[in-house]
C-alpha positions in Angstrom: 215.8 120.3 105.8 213.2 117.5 106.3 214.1 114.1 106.5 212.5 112.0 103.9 208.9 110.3 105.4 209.1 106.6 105.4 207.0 104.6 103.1 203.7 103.0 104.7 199.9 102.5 103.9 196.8 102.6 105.6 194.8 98.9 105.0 193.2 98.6 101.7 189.9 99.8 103.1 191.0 102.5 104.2 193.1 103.8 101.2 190.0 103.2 99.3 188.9 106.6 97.0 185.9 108.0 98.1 184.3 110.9 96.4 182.5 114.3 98.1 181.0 117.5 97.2 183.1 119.8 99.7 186.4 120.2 100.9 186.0 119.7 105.0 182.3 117.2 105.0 184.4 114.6 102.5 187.9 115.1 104.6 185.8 113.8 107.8 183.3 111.9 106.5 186.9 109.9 104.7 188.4 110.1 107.9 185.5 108.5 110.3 185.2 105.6 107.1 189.2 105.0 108.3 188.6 104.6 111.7 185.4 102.5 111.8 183.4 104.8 113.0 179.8 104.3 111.6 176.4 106.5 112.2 174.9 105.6 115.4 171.1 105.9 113.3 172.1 103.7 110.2 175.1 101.8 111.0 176.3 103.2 107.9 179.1 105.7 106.5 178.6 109.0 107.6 177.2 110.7 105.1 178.2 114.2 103.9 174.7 115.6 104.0 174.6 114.5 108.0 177.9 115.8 108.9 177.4 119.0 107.6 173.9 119.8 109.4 175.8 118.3 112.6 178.5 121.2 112.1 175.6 123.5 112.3 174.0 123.6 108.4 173.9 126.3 106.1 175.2 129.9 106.6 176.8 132.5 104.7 180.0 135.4 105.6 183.1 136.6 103.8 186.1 138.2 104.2 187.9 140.5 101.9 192.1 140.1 101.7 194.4 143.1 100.7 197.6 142.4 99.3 199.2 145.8 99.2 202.1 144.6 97.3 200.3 143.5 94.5 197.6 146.1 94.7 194.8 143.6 94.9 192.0 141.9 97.0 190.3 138.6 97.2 186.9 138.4 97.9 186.4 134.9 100.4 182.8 133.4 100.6 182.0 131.3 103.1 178.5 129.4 102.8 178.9 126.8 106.2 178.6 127.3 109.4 182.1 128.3 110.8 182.9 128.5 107.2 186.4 130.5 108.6 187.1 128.3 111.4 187.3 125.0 110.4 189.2 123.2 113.2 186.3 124.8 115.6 183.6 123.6 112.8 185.5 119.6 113.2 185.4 119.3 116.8 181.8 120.3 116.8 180.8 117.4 114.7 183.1 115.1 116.2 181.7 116.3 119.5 178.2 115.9 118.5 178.2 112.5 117.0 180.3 110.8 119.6 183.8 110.4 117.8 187.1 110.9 119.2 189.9 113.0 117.5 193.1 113.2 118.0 195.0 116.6 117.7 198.5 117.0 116.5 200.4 120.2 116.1 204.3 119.5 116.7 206.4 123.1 116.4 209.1 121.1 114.8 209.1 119.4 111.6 210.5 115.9 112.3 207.9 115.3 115.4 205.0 116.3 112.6 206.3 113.9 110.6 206.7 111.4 113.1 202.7 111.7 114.3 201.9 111.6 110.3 203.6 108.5 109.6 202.5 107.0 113.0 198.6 107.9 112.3 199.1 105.9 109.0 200.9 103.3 109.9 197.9 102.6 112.8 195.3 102.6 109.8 194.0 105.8 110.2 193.7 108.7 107.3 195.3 111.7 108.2 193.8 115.0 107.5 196.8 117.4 107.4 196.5 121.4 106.9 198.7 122.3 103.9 199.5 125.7 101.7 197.4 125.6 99.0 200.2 126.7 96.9 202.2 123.7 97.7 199.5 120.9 96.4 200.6 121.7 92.7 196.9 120.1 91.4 195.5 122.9 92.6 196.8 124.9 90.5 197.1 128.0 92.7 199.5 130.8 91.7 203.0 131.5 93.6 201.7 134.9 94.5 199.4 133.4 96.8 202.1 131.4 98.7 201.3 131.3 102.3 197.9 132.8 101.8 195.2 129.5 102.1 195.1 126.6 103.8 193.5 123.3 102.4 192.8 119.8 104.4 194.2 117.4 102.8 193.3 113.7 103.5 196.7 111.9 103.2 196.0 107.6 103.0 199.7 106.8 102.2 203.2 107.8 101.8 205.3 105.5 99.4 208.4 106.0 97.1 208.9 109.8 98.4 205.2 110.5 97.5 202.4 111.5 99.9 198.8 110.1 98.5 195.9 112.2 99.1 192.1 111.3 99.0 190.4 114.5 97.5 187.1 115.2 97.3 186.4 114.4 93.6 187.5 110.9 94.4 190.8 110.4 92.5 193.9 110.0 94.4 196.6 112.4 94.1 200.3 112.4 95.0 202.3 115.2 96.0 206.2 114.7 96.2 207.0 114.3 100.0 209.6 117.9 100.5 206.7 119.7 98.9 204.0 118.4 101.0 206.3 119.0 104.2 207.1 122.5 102.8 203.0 123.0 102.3 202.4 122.1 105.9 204.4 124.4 107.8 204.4 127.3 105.6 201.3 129.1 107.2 202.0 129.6 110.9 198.3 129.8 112.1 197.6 125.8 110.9 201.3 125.0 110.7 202.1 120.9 111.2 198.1 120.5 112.2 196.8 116.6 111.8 193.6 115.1 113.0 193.0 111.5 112.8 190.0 109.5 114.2 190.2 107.0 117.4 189.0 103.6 116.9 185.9 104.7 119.5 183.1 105.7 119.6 180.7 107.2 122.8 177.4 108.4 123.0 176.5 111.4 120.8 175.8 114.6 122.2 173.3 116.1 119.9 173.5 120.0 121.0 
């Protein structure tokens, strides 16, 4: 059983909501705002238009899921490039625009929660890999436990609750066991966490 997390915030700025138009350009483009790290061409917050044309643009794929005990399939769509490798897709853009991130992946579930708590308590927004089935506002159904990972972009942890930045720009909370549960339950992406170093070096644009 998990120990419960301990209560901490990021500063104000960086719990601050910000809103986005998909799932992986918002989690980074939140993350970078966190960390201070601004585009090299405007000074500015990246924006979500720039990171995804840094990540390679546009592209388009799928992938089709049997579940032979329920006699279905799912149909996946993918319209980005490395739309079905995300943490190859992050370290791309990262890579390009000059930003450092720092990888976590503990096997066990107390060091992931210790590099969750510490990543908040140094300011930074913590994009954490979690079940989709265990983030209850997303309404996905039980028979798709395990199935689908989502990135969720956690800005504090207070009175057993985790708070998440999503992408349509209101915060969430998720109780704490649930969100631990979510986070190892798929072993490909289990206790994954990137947060953004306080640095920044010179882009490499290729």
């Amino acid at each position: 059983m998990s120990a419960p997390l301990t209560d901490i915030s990021c500063t104000e700025h960086s719990e601050s909501a910000i809103s986005g138009r998909f799932v992986h350009t918002h989690a980074l483009q939140v993350a970078l705002a966190s960390s201070e790290c601004r585009a090299s061409h405007t000074g500015e917050m990246w924006s979500e238009a720039m990171l995804l044309g840094l990540g390679g643009g546009l592209s388009a794929g799928s992938l089709i899921w049997n579940f032979h005990a329920y006699n279905a399939a799912v149909l996946t769509l993918g319209f980005h490039h490395c739309w079905n490798e995300p943490e190859r897709w992050y370290r791309n853009v990262l890579r390009r625009i000059g930003a450092e991130g720092i990888w976590r992946q503990a096997s066990g579930h107390r060091r992931a929660d210790r590099a969750l708590e510490s990543a908040i308590r140094h300011g930074h927004n913590a994009l954490c890999w979690v079940d989709e089935h265990h983030l209850p506002y997303l309404h996905v159904n039980a028979a798709f436990d395990g199935c689908f990972g989502w990135v969720a972009t956690v800005t504090a942890i207070k009175d057993e609750q985790v708070k998440i930045n999503e992408v349509w720009g209101q915060p969430m909370r998720v109780d704490t066991t649930q969100f631990q549960q979510g986070r190892r339950r798929n072993a490909d992406h289990r206790h994954r966490l990137l947060f953004i170093a306080n640095t920044m070096q010179a882009p490499q644009l290729h």
